[in-house]
N, C-alpha and C positions, 0 to 999 in steps of 0.2 A: 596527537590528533591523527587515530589510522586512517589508511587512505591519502593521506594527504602526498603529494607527487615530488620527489626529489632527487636535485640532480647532484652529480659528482665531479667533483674536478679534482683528478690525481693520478700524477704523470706513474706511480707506480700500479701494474696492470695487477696484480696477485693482494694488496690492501684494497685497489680500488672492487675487486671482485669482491673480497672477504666485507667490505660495507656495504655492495650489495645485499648479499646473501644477509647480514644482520637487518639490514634496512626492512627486507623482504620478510624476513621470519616474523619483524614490530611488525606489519600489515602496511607497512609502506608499498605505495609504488615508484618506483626507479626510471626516471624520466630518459636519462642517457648519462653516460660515463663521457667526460671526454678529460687528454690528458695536457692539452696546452689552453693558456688562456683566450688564443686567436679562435679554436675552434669551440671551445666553452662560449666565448660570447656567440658565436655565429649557432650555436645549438638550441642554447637557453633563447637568444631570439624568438624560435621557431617554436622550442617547446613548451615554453613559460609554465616551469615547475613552480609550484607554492615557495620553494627552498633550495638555496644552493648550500651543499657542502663543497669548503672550498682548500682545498692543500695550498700552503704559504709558497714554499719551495718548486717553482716548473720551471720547464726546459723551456726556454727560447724568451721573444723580446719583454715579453707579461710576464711577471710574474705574478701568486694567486694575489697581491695584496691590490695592484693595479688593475688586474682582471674584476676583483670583487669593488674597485670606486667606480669603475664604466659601469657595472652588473646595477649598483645601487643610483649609482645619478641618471640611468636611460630608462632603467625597469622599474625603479622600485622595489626590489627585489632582499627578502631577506637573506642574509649569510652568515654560516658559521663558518672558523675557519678548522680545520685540522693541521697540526705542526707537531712536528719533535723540535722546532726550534721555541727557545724562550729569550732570545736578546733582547734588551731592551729597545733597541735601536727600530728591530721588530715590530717590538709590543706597541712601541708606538707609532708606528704608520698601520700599524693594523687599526688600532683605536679610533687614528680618526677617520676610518672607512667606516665608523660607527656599524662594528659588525654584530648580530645577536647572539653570538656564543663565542669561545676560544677553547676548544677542545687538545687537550697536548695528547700525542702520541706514546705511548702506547694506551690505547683505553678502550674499556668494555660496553658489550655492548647496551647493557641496562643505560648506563651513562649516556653512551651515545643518543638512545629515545629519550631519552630526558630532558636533553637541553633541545633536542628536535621539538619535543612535545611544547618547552618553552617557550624558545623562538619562534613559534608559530601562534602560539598566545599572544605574545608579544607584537609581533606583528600584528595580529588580528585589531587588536586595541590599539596601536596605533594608526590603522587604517581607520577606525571606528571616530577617533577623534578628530583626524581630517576630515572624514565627514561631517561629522557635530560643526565643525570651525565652519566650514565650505556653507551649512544651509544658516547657520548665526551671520555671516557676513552678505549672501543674500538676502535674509531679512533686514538686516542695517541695512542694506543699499535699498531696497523698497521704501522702509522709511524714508530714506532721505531723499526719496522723492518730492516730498513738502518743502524741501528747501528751496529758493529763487524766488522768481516773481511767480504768481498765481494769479492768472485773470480771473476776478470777481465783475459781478454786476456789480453799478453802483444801486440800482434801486431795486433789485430783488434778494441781490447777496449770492445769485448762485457762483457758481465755477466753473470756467469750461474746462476739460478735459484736452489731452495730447490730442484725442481724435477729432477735436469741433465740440463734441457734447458739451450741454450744459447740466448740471446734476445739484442738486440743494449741497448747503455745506459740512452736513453729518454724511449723504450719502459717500462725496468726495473722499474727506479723510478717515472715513470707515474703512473704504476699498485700499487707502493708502497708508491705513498707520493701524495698530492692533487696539486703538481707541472704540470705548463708544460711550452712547450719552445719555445723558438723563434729563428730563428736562425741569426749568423754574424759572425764576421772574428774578430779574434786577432789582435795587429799589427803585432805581429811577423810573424802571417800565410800569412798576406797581404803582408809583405816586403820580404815573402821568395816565395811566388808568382809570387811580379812582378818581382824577379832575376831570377826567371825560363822562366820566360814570354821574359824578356829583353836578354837572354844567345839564347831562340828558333827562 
């Protein structure tokens, strides 16, 4: 996805340059470099890149695996990570920072847009379906506005409304439920009809 904005977190200054320049040549744009994870978050705050590429390995209290679970539980924020390390012990605190790539070092740079290009699909569709869930649970919660008591009249049948209103009872659950109606005759309403019918 060119164009899309990404930032870098890597304490070394001469790789984190050399991802520039790759990021830059893909038609990315390069949001900020930064090399600890105290000033990473304090950046990406500010700059809210589509993506962090994130080095496992930094100088001081953060390391990148800690810096990328604040980055993903505050932001939201997709991460890959970049490592020359592969322990296992690693692999999995990085896993469960549920990051979208795992890049090992040394690697090129086709590779590098590639899984950028992914994780950003990736993401995309996963924001896509929080959305779908977020208006599907609206909708349930509308419906279930029908639930509880519902003032009716007893001798005309209407309903009043939250606001006072009173509204017939197709109008009501029309506005409240994805229903609508058709109309016809009971038999009871049809046999007490044609006794009216047959008596006039």
């Amino acid at each position: 996805m060119s164009g899309a904005t990404i930032f870098i977190v890597e304490d070394d200054r001469i790789i984190a340059e050399d991802i520039r320049a790759s990021l830059e040549d893909s038609g990315y744009r390069v949001a900020g470099i930064a090399a600890s994870g105290e000033e990473a978050l304090l950046q990406v705050k500010r700059q809210r890149p589509d993506l962090v590429l994130m080095d496992v390995i930094l100088a001081g209290p953060l390391d990148g695996i800690e810096t990328a679970r604040r980055m993903v539980a505050e932001l939201s924020l997709p991460v890959v990570y970049l490592t020359s390390h592969t322990d296992r012990s690693i692999l999995q605190r990085a896993r469960e920072t549920e990051p979208f790539g795992y890049l090992v070092k040394p690697f090129d740079d086709h590779g590098l847009a590639i899984t950028i290009d992914m994780a950003l699909y990736k993401h995309k569709m996963e924001e896509e379906r929080r959305r779908l869930t977020r208006e599907l649970q609206e909708a349930l919660a509308k419906i279930k506005k029908l639930e509880g008591l519902i003032p009716i009249c007893a001798w005309c049948k209407k309903i009043r409304d939250d606001q006072g209103f009173w509204a017939g009872v197709e109008e009501y659950i029309g506005r409240h439920s994805g229903a609508t109606f058709t109309h016809g005759m009971c038999p009871d309403c049809f046999e007490d009809l044609m006794e009216k019918r047959n008596k006039s």
